[in-house]
Structure formats: structure tokens, C-alpha cells
Residue, then its C-alpha position, 0 to 999 in steps of 0.5 A: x430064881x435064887x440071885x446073890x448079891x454080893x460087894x464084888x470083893x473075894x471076901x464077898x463072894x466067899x461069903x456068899x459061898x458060906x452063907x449059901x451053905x449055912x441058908x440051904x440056898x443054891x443060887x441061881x445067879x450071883x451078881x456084884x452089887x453094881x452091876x445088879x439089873x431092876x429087871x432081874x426078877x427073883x429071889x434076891x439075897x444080899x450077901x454082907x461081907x464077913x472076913x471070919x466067915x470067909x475065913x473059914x471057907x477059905x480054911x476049908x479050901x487049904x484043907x482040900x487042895x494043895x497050897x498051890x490050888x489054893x489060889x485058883x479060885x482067887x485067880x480066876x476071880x481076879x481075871x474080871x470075868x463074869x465067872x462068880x459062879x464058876x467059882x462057886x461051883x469049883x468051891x462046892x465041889x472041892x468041898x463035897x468031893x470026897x478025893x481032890x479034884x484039883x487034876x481033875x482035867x475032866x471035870x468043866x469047872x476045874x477046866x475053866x479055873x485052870x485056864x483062868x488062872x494060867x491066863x492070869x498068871x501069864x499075864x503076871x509074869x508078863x507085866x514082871x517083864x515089862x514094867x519100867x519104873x520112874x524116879x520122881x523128886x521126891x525119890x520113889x519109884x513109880x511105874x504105870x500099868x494097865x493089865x487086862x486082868x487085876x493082876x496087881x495083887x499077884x505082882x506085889x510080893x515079888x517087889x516086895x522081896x526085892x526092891x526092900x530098900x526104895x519106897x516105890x508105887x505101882x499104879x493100876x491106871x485103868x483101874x484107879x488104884x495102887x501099892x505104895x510101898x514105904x520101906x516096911x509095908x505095901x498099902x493100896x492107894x489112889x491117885x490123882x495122877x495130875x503129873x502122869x501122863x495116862x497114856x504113856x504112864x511117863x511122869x512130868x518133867x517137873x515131878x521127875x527126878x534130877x536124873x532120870x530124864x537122862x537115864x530115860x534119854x540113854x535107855x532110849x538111845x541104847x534100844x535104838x543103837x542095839x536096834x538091826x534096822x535090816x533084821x527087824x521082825x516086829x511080828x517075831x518081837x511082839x511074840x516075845x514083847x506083846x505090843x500091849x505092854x509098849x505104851x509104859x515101857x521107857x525104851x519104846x518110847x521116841x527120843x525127846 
């Protein structure tokens, strides 16, 4: 048995694709390297991360798939799942497929990405819904999520375009990382979050900015205001608001 280790990065495991090609070695098995089990028995080979041979796969997949179908692989890999060697296989076959495959229903592996990736990016969009951002003393914006798939890189571009002219972070509780961007670029960052409240996402009144408790405290009052007690249908408004999102969001939040 054939396993790969690899440094659970997408440069890692395009590496790995590289470096399978370049051994003449198919794996069995590919394996972040944190999650690797003593009792796996095998041929074990550790995969360095190479960003000039991850280019070139990564060079090779432009070639072969529309801009679009690019990201696919990368979408499903940012899904969390143990799928390193779906994504293998798709890469393979893109590869040593002589017509494109990325329609290619039929196929399971093309399948399966496909399903990771609108998974994925629902999820996205989703979060581009119901992210609420705070304003602190020191004027940046901060907003707290906790997606079920690492979806922060997909979001990012989207603030970037938009919210040019705020510093502002967004925060990846369960996964301890975030952007901060500071006007001219977006660069990852970990926090304490010694002012957040990890269960609501909400930052403490001592770091809040002068106005944003009130601001918080009217955006309260007016969801509840707009609310029919008569007419409420919280299954109806869980189809359009999954109750996931609830928690970081300002307006389902009680009036303090």
C-alpha cells in the first residue's frame, strides 16, 4: 500500500499529485500529515510542499478545464472532507482525459466534485447573507463566523471589491484564523478574541465602538417591530434563514 503524507494545504496535495506523476507511484491512500495513524502499515512517502510544482498542475488544470472548473477541486478540498483522493482522481483524469470532462455527469469522480462544490458554495453565498459586521473603538469592522466548511477564502474577494474604504476582519471562530484588511490588502491573522463572545460572535461593550451598541440596539428593535406575531412561520423562515447562521447574527439577537 502506497500512502502519501501530506501538510494538509492545497499546495500540499497538489504537490502530492506532481510528485505522484514524477515517482511513477499511484497511492493508495493520502493522509494530511496530523491525522496519520502508527497503525497504517505500508509504503509511506512524505510529500514536501513545492509552490513551483503545484504551479504547474495547477498550470496544467487552466489548460484542460474552463476558468470556472478550475476551482472545483479547490472547492471540494476546502469542503474539510476526507476527500484527498477524490481529488486526486479528478485531477488525474482531467489530465489523462484526451476531451474535457468537466460535464461529464456520468463520470463518479466529476459527480462528487461537483456536489462538493455547490455544497461549498452555497454555503458561501449563504454566509454573504448573514454575516453582520461590528464596529470597535479602534474603527474596524469585525464580523465572527463559524461555517461548516472553510469557506473564508471563497468570501474574500467579494469584501474586498466592496468594503474598499474600512479596515475590517473576518474571523473564522471555529477554525482560529482570519482576514484583516487594511485598506490596501487582505492578510490571515489569529486572534485571541479576549473581547468576543465565541458564542454569539458579539464583542464587548468596552471594545465596541461609540455608536454601535445603539446601532445594534435599533437593528434589534426593528426586526422585532417588522416581526407578525400572528403570521410567524419559523420553519418557513429557516428555509430562507438556516437557524445555523442565528447565533453571529445582530437582529436574532435579544434586546439588552
Amino acid at each position: 500500500m502506497n500512502i502519501f503524507i501530506y501538510d494538509r494545504t492545497f499546495e500540499g496535495l497538489l504537490t502530492t499529485v506532481f510528485d505522484s506523476y514524477d515517482l511513477k507511484i499511484v497511492p493508495d491512500v493520502i493522509v494530511p500529515k496530523n491525522n496519520l495513524q502508527d497503525s497504517l502499515f505500508g509504503n509511506k512517502i512524505e510529500i514536501i510542499t513545492d509552490t513551483v510544482k503545484a504551479e504547474r498542475v495547477w498550470n496544467g488544470l487552466e489548460k484542460k478545464l474552463t476558468d470556472g472548473a478550475c476551482q472545483l477541486p479547490y472547492k471540494a478540498w476546502l469542503s474539510e472532507m476526507k476527500i484527498e483522493m477524490l481529488v486526486y482522481k479528478f485531477i488525474r483524469k482531467v489530465f489523462e482525459t484526451p476531451f474535457n470532462i468537466e460535464k461529464n455527469y456520468g463520470d463518479e469522480h466529476v459527480l462528487a466534485i461537483r456536489q462538493l462544490n455547490r455544497k461549498v458554495t452555497r454555503e458561501a453565498c449563504r454566509t454573504l447573507e448573514f454575516l453582520r459586521f461590528q464596529k470597535t473603538t479602534d474603527n474596524i469592522y469585525y464580523a465572527s463566523i463559524a461555517p461548516p466548511y472553510n469557506i473564508l477564502p471563497v468570501i474574500i474577494s467579494h469584501f474586498e471589491k466592496r468594503f474598499t474604504d474600512q479596515h475590517w476582519i473576518i474571523y473564522d471562530i471555529k477554525r482560529h484564523y482570519g482576514v484583516y484588511y487594511d485598506l490596501q490588502q487582505t492578510s490571515e491573522i489569529t486572534l485571541e478574541l479576549n473581547h468576543v463572545n465565541t458564542g454569539t460572535g458579539r464583542i464587548s461593550n468596552n471594545a465596541m465602538g461609540e455608536s454601535e451598541e445603539l446601532y445594534q440596539y435599533l437593528w434589534k428593535d426593528y426586526f422585532q417591530s417588522v416581526n407578525i406575531t400572528e403570521r410567524k412561520n419559523l420553519r418557513l423562515q429557516m428555509n430562507f434563514m438556516p437557524k445555523r447562521f442565528w447565533q453571529y447574527m445582530t437582529e436574532k439577537q435579544m434586546l439588552t
